[in-house]
N, C-alpha and C positions, 0 to 999 in steps of 0.2 A: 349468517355468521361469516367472518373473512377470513378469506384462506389464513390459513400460517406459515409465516416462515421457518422451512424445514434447514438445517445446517448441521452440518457434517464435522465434526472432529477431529481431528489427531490428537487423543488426549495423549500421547505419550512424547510426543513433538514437546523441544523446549530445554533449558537444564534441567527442571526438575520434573515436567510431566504432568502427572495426573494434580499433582497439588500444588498448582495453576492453573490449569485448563481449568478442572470442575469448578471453584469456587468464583472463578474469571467466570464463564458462562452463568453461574447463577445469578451473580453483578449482572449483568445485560440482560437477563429473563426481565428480573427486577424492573426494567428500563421498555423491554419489549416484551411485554406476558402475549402477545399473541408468533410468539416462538417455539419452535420443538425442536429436540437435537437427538442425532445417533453418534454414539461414544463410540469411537474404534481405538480398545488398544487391549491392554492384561485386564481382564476382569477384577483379579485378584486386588488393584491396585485403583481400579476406580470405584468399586464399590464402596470402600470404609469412604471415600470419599463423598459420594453422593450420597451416602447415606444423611452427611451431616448438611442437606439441602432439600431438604420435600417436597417441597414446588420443583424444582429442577430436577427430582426423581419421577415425579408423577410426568413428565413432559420427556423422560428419557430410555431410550432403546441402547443399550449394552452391547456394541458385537465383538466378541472378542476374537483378541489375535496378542500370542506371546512375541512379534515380530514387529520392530522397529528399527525407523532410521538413525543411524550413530551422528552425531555431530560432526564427528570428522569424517566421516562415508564422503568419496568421492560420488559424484553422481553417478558417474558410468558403475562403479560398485552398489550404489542402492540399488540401482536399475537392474545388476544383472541378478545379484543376492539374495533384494526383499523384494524384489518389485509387484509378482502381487501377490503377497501377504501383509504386507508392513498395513499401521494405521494411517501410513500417508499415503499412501498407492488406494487406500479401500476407501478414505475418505473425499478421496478426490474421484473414486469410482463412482460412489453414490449419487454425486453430481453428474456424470456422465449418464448415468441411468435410469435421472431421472426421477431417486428417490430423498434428495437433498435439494434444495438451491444455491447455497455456499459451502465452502469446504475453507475452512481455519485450522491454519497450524503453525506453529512454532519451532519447527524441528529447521535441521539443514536446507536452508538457500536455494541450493543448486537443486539437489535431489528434487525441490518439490518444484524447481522452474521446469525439469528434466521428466517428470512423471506429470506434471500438469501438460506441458506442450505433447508429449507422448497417447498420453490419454485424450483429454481434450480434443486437440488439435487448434489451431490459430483458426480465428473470425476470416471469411475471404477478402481480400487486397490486405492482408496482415502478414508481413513474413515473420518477422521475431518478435514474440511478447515482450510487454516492459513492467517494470516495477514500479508501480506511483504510488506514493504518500501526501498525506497533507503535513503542511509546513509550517509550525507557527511565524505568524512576521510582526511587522509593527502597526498591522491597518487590520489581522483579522490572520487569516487562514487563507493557504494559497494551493494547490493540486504542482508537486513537482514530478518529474520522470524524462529520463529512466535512470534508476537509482542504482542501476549496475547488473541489470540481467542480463544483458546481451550489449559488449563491446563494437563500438564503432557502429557506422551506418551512413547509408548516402542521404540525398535531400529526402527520397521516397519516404524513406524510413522516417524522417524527422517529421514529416509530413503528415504522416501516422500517428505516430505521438500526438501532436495537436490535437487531431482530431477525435481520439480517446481521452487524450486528457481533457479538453472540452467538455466531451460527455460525461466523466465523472465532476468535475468540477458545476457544473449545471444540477448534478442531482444532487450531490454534496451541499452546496449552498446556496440550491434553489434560484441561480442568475441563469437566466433565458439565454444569453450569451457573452459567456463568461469574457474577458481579455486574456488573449496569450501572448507569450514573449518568448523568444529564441534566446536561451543563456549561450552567451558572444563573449569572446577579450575585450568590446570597446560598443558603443553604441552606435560608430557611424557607419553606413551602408556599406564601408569597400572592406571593414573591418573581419576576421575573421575567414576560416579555410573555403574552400568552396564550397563542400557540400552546406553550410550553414547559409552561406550567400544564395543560393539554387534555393533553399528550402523557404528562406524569405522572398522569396520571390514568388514563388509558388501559394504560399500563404496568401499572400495579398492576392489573388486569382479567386479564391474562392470566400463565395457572396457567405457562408453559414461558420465561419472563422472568423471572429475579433481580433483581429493578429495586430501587435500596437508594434510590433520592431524589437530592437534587439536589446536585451539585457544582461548587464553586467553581474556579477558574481553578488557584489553588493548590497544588489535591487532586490535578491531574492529575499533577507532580510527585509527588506523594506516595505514590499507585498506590493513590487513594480506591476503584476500582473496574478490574476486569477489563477491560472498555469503558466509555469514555467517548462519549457523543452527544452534537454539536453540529453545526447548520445547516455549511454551507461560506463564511460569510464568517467568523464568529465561528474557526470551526477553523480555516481558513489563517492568520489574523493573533496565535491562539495558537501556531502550528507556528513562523509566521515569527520573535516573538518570544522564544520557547523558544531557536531557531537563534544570536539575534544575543548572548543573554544567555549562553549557554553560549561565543559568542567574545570576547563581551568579559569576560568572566570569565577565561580562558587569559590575553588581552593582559595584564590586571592579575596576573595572580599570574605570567607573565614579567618584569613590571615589576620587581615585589615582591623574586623570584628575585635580579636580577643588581642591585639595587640597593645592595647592602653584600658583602661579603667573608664577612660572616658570615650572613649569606642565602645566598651558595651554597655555604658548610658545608652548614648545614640541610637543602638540595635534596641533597645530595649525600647525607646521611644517610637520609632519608624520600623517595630517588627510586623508592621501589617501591610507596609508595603513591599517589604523584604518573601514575605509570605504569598504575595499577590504573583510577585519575581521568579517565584520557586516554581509555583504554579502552573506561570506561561511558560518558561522552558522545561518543566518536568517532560520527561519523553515517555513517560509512563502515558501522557493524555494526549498524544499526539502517533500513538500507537497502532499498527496496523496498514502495512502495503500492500499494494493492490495488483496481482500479475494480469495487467491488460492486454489483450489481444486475443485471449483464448475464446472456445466455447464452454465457456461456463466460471462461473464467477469463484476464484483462489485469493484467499487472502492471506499474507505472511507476515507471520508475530512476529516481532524482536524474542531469540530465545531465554532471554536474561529479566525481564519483565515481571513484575508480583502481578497478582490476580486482579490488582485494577488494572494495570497494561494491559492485560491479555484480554478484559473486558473490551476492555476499548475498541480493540482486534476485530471482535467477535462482532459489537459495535457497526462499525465498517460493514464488515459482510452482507448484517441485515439491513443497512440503509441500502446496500448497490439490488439487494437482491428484492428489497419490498416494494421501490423505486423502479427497478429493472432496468436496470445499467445495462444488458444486453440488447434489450429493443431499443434503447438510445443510441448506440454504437451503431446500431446497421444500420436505423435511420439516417445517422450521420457520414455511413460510409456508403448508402445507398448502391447496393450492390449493381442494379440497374446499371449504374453509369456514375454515379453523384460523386462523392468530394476527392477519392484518390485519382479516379479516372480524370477528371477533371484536373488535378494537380500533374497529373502521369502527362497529358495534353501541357501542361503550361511549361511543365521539364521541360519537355520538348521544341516549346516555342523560343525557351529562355536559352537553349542550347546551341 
């Protein structure tokens, strides 16, 4: 029989909690019956829940804890407050322990980059974890990061990135070696601050890197590359503006829609390609970032998400963790010596 994948909870992570989490995780049993989860959060509030799931009751372990992270908790306050009680401290514990393989949650950001780096600890030649997600573009599905865990960073850092985001992008979409691209102001070699220039530089050094050059803002729409790499201020504020241009694009072509009689002919003609549209940018189905760098595999919901987003999430987790996104990662960072050492060497040489 094959192992199962064990995953860890914070049902209480999220706006609403439990009634998300639960029926999000039943959605992905559904998908992956060779799954099992531990619920950390109020008893009280996941049972009527799992109640109305039986397959995902018979496959689930209850721990409870009245103690949860606030949306608005600064991290250094989760930290000192709940840090271990809370369902995001315990379920990111069970990973550490050895009694999970994924820990998903939905709650605060920071707190869980803050309790995951805390707990865990970062992978070696790893200083600061990142946040990857997949991207929908125009050719498929792309692996972006960092999406705003950790501000700024030298070539090292960026270097990094590639080389985790490879690894996820490889399990994710099954490419032996994905293509990556350095998100730049311009595509030509002198373009862009140093540390960006140092890091392509470095890239091209090493033989287990598909590194194709530098891309623009534009390309990542486009699905210029498999991964894309960018610091965390630069990627949150392309994630955030991706986010607002894809609603205000719906608003206007609602507008457009009921604006004449013969506009919603029209809609009412082509609503299945309208439908197809919704589909590709719902962010509900592209749900689920990924905190790379650590020892042990953290995934972070969108907190605002219905029970299929949060599937999605859940989703995620059990691909990185059935695949084992961690023995791909040290492969590829080859602690021996292999691909940062190697990049840490071409700094050097390029300096």
């Amino acid at each position: 029989m094959p192992q199962k994948v064990r995953i860890a909870l914070d049902a209480m992570g999220g706006d609403v909690g439990a009634s998300v989490v639960i029926p999000g995780a039943a959605i992905s049993l559904s998908r992956h019956p060779d799954s099992e989860y531990l619920l950390f959060g109020n008893q009280a509030q996941i049972e009527p829940e799992l109640a109305k799931h039986p397959a995902l009751k018979a496959v689930s372990k209850v721990i409870h804890t009245d103690v949860a992270v606030g949306n608005d908790d600064k991290p250094s306050q989760a930290l000192r407050r709940t840090r271990r009680a809370s369902s995001m401290w315990l379920a990111i514990d069970a990973v550490k322990h050895g009694e999970a393989d994924v820990a998903v949650s939905a709650g605060n950001t920071g707190a869980l980059m803050a309790m995951g780096r805390l707990n865990l600890r970062t992978l070696p030649g790893i200083d600061r974890p990142a946040l990857a997600a997949v991207w929908p573009t125009l050719r498929g599905d792309s692996v972006v990061l960092d999406l705003g865990a950790t501000i700024g960073g030298d070539a090292h850092h960026l270097v990094a990135l590639a080389v985790m985001g490879s690894a996820m992008a490889s399990v994710l979409f099954n490419i032996e070696r994905p293509t990556v691209g350095l998100l730049n102001i311009g595509e030509e070699e002198i373009k862009g601050h140093e540390e960006i220039r140092e890091a392509a530089e470095m890239l091209r050094a090493l033989p287990d890197i598909n590194y194709i050059g530098f891309v623009e803002g534009d390309g990542i729409g486009k699905g210029r590359a498999d991964v894309i790499v960018s610091e965390g201020f630069s990627g949150n504020i392309a994630l955030k503006t991706a986010e607002g241009t894809a609603r205000q694009m719906f608003e206007l072509l609602r507008e457009a829609i009921g604006s004449s009689w013969i506009s919603r002919i029209g809609y009412l003609l082509a609503r299945g390609a309208f439908r197809k549209l919704r589909d590709k940018l719902d962010p509900n189905k592209s749900n689920g970032g990924l905190l790379l760098g650590l020892k042990g595999v953290v995934v972070k919901s969108h907190g605002g998400v219905n029970m299929e987003g949060f599937a999605y999430a859940v989703d995620v987790g059990y691909e990185m963790a059935h695949y084992d996104l961690l023995t791909k990662i040290n492969q590829m960072l080859n602690r021996d010596g292999g691909a940062l050492k190697s990049a840490q060497t071409a700094q050097e040489a390029v300096s």
